[in-house]
C-alpha positions, 0 to 999 in steps of 0.5 A: 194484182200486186203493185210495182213495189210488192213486184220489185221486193219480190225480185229483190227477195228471190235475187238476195236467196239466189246470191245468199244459197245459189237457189232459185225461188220464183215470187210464185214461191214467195207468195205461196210461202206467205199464203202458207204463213197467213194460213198457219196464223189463221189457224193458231190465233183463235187458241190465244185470242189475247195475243193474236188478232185472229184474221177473221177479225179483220176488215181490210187488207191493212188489218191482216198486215197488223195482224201479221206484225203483231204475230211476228213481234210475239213470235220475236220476243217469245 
């Protein structure tokens, strides 16, 4: 179940792409997409262990969160 912010950002994702490319994208596509990203990650971080945190690592929800940012942060500096 997603809290009321994670709901609100997710309107407010899909109504800025509907205002930014005229496409429709439902939070079900969003969160799918962001399962898709979790899944690559999971799949890529165990091959550089010393810069990805691999996900089976983590042991709570703010873990993976961590894990997501600092693949975000290399990926941003790469």
């Amino acid at each position: 179940m997603l809290g009321r912010s994670e709901s609100e950002w997710l309107d407010q994702l899909a109504a800025g792409i509907f205002a930014e490319t005229g496409a429709k994208i439902s939070r079900s596509e969003i969160v799918r997409a962001a399962v898709a990203a979790l899944r690559e990650l999971d799949r890529v971080a165990p091959m550089n262990p010393s810069r990805l945190l691999p996900l089976t690592h983590c042991k709570t929800g703010a873990d993976l969160v961590v894990a997501g940012l600092l693949a975000i942060r290399l990926a941003a500096t790469s």
